[in-house]
C-alpha positions in Angstrom: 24.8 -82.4 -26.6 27.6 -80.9 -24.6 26.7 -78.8 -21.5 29.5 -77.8 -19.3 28.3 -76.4 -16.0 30.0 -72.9 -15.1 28.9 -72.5 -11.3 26.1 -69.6 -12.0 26.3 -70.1 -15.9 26.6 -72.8 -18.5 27.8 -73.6 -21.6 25.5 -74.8 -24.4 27.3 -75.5 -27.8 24.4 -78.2 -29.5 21.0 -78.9 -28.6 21.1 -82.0 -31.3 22.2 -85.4 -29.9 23.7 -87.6 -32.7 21.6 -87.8 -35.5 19.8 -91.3 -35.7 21.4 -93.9 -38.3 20.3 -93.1 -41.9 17.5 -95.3 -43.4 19.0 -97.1 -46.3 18.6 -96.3 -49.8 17.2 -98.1 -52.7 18.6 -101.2 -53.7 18.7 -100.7 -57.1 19.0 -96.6 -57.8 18.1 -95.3 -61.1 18.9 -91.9 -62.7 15.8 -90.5 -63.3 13.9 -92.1 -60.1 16.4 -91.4 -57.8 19.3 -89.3 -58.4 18.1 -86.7 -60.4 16.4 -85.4 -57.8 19.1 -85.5 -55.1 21.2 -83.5 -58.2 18.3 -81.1 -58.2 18.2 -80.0 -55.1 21.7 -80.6 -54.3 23.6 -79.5 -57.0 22.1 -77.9 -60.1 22.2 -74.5 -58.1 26.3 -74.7 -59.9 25.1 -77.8 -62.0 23.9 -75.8 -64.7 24.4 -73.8 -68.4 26.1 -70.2 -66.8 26.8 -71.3 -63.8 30.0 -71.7 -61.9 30.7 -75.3 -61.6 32.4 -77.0 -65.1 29.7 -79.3 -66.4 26.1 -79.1 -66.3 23.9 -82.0 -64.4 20.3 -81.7 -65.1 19.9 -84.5 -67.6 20.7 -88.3 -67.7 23.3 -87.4 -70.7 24.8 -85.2 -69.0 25.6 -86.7 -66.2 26.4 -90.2 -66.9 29.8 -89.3 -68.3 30.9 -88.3 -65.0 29.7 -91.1 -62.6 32.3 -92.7 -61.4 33.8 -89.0 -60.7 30.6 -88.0 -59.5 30.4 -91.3 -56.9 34.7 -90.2 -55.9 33.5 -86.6 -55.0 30.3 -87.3 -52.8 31.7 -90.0 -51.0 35.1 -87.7 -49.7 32.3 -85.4 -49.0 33.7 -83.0 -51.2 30.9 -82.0 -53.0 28.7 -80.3 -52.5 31.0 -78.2 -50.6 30.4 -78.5 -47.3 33.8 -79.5 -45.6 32.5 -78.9 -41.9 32.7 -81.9 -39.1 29.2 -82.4 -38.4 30.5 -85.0 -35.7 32.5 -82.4 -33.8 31.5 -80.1 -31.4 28.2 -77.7 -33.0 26.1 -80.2 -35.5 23.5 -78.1 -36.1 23.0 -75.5 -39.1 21.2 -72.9 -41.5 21.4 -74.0 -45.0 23.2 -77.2 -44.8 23.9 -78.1 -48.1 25.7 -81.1 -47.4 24.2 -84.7 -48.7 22.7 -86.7 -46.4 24.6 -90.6 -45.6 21.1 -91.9 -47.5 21.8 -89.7 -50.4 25.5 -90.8 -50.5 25.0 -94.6 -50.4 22.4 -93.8 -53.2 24.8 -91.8 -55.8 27.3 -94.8 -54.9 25.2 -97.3 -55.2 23.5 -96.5 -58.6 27.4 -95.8 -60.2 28.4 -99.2 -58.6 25.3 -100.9 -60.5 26.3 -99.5 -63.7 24.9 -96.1 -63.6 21.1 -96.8 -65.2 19.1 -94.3 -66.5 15.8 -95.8 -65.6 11.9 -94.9 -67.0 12.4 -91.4 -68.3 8.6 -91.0 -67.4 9.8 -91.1 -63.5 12.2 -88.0 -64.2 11.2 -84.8 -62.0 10.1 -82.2 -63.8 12.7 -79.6 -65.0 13.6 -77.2 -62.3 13.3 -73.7 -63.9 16.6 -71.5 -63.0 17.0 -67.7 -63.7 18.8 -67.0 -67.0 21.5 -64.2 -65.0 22.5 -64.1 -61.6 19.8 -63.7 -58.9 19.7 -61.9 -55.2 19.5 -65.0 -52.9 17.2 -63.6 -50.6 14.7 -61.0 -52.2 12.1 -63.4 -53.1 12.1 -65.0 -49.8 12.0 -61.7 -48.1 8.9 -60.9 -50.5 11.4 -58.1 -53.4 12.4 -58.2 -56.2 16.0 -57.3 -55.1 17.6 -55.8 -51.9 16.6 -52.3 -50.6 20.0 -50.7 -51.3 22.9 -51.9 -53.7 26.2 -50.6 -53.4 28.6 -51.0 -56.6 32.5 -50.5 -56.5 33.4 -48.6 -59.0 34.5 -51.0 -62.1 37.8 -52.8 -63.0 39.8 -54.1 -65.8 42.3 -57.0 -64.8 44.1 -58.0 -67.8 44.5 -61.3 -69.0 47.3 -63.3 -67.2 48.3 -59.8 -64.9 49.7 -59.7 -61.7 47.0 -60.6 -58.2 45.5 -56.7 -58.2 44.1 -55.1 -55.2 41.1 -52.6 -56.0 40.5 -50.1 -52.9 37.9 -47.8 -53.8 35.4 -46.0 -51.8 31.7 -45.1 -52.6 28.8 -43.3 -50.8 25.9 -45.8 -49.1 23.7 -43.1 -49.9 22.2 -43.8 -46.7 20.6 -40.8 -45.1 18.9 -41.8 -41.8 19.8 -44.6 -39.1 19.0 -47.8 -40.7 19.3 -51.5 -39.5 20.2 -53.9 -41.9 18.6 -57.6 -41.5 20.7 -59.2 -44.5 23.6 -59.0 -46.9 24.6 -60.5 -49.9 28.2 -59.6 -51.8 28.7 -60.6 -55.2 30.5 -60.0 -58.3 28.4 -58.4 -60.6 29.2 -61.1 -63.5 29.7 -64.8 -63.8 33.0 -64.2 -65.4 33.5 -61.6 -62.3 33.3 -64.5 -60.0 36.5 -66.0 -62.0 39.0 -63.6 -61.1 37.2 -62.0 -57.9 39.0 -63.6 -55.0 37.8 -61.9 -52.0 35.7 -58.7 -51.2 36.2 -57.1 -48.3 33.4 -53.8 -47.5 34.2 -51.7 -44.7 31.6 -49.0 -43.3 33.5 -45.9 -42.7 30.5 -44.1 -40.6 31.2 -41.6 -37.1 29.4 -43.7 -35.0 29.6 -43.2 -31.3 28.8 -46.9 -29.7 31.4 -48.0 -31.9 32.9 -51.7 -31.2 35.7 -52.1 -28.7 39.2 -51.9 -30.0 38.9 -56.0 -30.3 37.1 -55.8 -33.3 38.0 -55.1 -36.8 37.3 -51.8 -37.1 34.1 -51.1 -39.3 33.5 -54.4 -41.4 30.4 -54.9 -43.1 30.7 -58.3 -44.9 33.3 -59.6 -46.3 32.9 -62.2 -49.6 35.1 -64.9 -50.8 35.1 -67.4 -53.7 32.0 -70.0 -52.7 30.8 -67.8 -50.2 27.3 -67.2 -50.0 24.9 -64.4 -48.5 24.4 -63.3 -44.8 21.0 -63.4 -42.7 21.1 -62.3 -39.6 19.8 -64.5 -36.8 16.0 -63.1 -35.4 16.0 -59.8 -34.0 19.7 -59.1 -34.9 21.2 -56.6 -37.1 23.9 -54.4 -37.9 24.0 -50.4 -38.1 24.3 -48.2 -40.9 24.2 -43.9 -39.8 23.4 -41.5 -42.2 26.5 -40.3 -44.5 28.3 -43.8 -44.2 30.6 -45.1 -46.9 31.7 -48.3 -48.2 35.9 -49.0 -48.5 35.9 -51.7 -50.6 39.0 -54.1 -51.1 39.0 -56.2 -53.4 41.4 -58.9 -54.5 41.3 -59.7 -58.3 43.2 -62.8 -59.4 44.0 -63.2 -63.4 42.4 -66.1 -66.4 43.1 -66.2 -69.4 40.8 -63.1 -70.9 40.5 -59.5 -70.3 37.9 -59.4 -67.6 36.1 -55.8 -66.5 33.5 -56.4 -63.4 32.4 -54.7 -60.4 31.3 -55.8 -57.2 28.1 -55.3 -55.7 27.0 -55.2 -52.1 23.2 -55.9 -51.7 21.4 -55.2 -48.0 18.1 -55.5 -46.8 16.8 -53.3 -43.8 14.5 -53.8 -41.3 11.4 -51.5 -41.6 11.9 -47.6 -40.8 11.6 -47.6 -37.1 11.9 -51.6 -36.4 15.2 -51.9 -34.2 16.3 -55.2 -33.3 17.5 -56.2 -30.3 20.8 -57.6 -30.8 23.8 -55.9 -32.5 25.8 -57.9 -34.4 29.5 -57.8 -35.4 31.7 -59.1 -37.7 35.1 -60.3 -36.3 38.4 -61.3 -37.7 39.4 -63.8 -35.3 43.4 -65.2 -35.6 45.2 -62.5 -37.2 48.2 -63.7 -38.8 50.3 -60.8 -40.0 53.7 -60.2 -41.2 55.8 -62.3 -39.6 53.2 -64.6 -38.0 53.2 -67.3 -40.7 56.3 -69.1 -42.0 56.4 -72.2 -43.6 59.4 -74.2 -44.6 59.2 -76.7 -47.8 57.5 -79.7 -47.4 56.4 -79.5 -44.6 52.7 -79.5 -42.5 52.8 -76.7 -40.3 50.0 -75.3 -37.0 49.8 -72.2 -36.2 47.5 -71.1 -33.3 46.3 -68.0 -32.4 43.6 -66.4 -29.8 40.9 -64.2 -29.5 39.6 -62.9 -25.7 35.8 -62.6 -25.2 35.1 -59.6 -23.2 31.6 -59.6 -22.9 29.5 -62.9 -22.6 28.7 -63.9 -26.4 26.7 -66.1 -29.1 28.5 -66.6 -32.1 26.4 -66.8 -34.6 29.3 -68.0 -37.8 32.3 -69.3 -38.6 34.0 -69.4 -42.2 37.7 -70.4 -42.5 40.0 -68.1 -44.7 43.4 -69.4 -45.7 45.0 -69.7 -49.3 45.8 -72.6 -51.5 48.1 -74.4 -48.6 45.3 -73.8 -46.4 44.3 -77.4 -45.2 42.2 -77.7 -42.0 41.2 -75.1 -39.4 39.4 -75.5 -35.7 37.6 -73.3 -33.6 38.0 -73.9 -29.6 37.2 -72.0 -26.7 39.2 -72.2 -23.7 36.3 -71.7 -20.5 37.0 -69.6 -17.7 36.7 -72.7 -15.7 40.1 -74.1 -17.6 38.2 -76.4 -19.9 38.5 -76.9 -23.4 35.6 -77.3 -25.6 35.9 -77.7 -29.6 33.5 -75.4 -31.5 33.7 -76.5 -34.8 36.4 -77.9 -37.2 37.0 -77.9 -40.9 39.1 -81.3 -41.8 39.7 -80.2 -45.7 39.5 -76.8 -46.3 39.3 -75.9 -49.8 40.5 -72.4 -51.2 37.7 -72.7 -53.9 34.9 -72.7 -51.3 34.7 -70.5 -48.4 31.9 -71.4 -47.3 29.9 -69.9 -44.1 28.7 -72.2 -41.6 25.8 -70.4 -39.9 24.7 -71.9 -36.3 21.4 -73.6 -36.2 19.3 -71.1 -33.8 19.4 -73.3 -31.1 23.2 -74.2 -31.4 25.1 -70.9 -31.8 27.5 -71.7 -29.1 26.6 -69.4 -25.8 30.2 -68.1 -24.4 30.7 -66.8 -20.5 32.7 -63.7 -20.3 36.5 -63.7 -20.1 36.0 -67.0 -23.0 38.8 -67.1 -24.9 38.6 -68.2 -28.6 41.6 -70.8 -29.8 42.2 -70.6 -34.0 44.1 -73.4 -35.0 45.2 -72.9 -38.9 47.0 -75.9 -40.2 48.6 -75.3 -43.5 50.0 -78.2 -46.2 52.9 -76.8 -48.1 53.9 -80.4 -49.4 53.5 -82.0 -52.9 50.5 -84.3 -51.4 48.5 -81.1 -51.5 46.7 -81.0 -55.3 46.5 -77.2 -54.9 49.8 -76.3 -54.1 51.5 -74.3 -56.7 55.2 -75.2 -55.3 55.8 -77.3 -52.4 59.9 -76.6 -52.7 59.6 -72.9 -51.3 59.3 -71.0 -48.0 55.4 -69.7 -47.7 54.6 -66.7 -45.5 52.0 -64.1 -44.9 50.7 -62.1 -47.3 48.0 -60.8 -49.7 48.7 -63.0 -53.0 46.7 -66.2 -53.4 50.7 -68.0 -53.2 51.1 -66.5 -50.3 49.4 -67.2 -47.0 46.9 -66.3 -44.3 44.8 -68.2 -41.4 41.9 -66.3 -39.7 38.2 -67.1 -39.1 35.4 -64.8 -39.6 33.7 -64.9 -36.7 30.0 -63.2 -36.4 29.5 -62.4 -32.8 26.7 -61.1 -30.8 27.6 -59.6 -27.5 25.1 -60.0 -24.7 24.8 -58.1 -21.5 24.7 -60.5 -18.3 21.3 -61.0 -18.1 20.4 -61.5 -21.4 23.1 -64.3 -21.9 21.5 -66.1 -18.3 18.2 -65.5 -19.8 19.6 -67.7 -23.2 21.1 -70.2 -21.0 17.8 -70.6 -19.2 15.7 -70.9 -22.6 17.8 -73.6 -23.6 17.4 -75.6 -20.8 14.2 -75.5 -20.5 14.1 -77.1 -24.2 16.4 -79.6 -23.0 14.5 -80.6 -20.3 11.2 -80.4 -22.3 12.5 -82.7 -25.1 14.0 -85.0 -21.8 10.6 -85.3 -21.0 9.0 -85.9 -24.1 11.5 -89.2 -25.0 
């Protein structure tokens, strides 16, 4: 844990010491004993017939082919795709998909031993997956899909076309003051996800307790490819007001075939009179525009920019966004005190997966007033980076997937005085109750 003492106030950014050394796994690992079900709940989600990923996993024959890639990928710890530091600053989050150091030494160690299939009879049963895409959270929430869906209106991109931007705007429909709890942004097709780079919604909505200036004006939610949905954390939501609208704009990218999709935004309120406590905001922190990013041929290139806290603050997420040169991006908050604490850091970003790393309840970092937020983007424009289209050229900013960005979407909750003293106190008294309880 690191806890840096602020006079009146305190910093908390994990409540999780290092995790305790993995127990080892089985000396001799077989497929159907004790792989299969790592792949299962690991990584047929993608794994499967329909899905996203390239080959299918469920089976002994289908995955014995792939082994020796299969043991190269987990051990970089690039799949599943979870390319946060656990080691560095926050270690602690909501829907870590990430294999565990057991689970690793297992995969490697059954490919190392020849990859053996094992008894069949010790197979788990089949896990039964939807035949068409799914709402991730309506069954947990108890529907059978979100209370509202907001569709852009469709588009055609062409095979092999130009990177199109798509901009239109729709009614919510929305007619009262709701809060929402959750919110999921998909394309509306599996072939959709294929050319759907980003999706950005922006509430267009007169609202009078507006966020300051700071913050990017109106965002909802914002998708990406990998990305999945949004909960918010315990009594915190966002706003819609009655007659608000959704901007959408959305970044298509080509294939090879004629592709027509829409995108759909799915949100789940909080019952009719329920408001929670805790507002919540979606911030673009490190804004690189025009002229802010310019990268010479082969070369490695930082780039830092900085976002000041006004208010005292939790921030609840962080997901990297940065291009195909994109390589590694930190979070860091410089203290009012002068000190310099890392948040989180991404060693390998990956352009195909921009994922969300949502703070564990009990280690969403707790930021004093007058914080301010350090981005550092580091981008790869050389020819050791796989992705790189062209590692002879000069890369700036811009809107294309060949050209560049590097920002974090930050979710933040603002939080009067006393309510932030009132988290740091809760938090220490868990500290001090799990002291005594060693």
């Amino acid at each position: 844990m690191r806890h840096v003492s602020l006079g009146r106030t305190c910093l908390v950014l994990s409540l999780f010491a290092a995790a305790p050394a993995a127990a080892a796994g089985p000396d001799s690992p077989t497929f159907s004993k004790h792989v299969a079900p790592i792949f299962q709940e690991k990584c047929e989600a993608c794994h499967r017939p329909d899905s996203i990923a390239p080959m299918p996993l469920r089976t002994f024959e289908e995955a014995r082919p792939w082994a020796r890639s299969i043991k190269a990928r987990v051990e970089a710890r690039q799949m599943p795709p979870w390319h946060i530091d656990k080691t560095i600053g926050v270690k602690a989050f909501k829907d870590d998909r990430s294999l565990s150091d057991e689970q690793i030494e297992t995969i490697a160690r059954w490919v190392d031993q020849g990859a053996p299939q094992g008894d069949p009879k010790d197979m788990p049963a089949a896990k039964t997956w939807p035949a068409a895409q799914v709402w991730t959270y309506a069954e947990s929430i108890g529907q059978k899909e979100p209370d509202l869906i907001i569709r852009s209106a469709p588009w055609t991109q062409k095979a092999k076309a130009n990177d199109t931007w798509w901009k239109p705007i729709v009614d919510s429909g929305v007619t009262e003051p709701r809060w929402v709890r959750a919110v999921e942004v998909r394309p509306s097709s599996i072939k959709g996800r294929k050319v759907t780079h980003h999706a950005n919604a922006d509430i267009l909505q007169v609202d009078p307790d507006a966020p300051a200036a700071e913050m990017t004006p109106g965002r909802f939610s914002e998708w990406a490819v990998g990305k999945g949905p949004e909960l918010m954390r315990p009594d915190s939501g966002m706003l819609m007001l009655p007659g608000a609208r959704i901007a959408w704009d959305i970044h298509y990218s080509s294939s090879n075939e004629d592709v027509t999709d829409a995108v759909e935004l799915g949100i789940y309120f909080y019952p009719k009179g329920q408001q929670p406590k805790y507002r919540q905001h979606l911030i673009r922190m490190g804004r690189t525009g025009a002229g802010a990013l310019d990268i010479p041929p082969n070369t490695v290139q930082l780039t830092e920019t900085y976002f000041p806290l006004r208010e005292a603050a939790r921030l609840e997420s962080f997901q990297p966004h940065m291009h195909l040169r994109g390589k590694a991006m930190t979070l860091e908050a410089l203290l009012p005190s002068g000190e310099n604490v890392v948040i989180s850091h991404v060693p390998e970003f990956s352009f195909m997966w921009h994922s969300t790393y949502v703070y564990a309840d009990d280690a969403a970092p707790l930021l004093p007033k007058g914080t301010i937020i350090k981005v550092k983007a580091w981008h790869d424009n050389t020819a050791a980076n796989k992705a790189n289209p062209d590692p002879n050229v000069w890369v700036g900013y811009g809107g294309r997937t060949v050209d560049e960005m590097a920002h974090a979407w930050v979710n933040v909750t603002y939080l009067k005085e006393e309510e932030y003293l009132g988290e740091i106190r809760a938090r220490q008294a868990k500290l001090t109750a799990a002291a005594n309880r060693r």
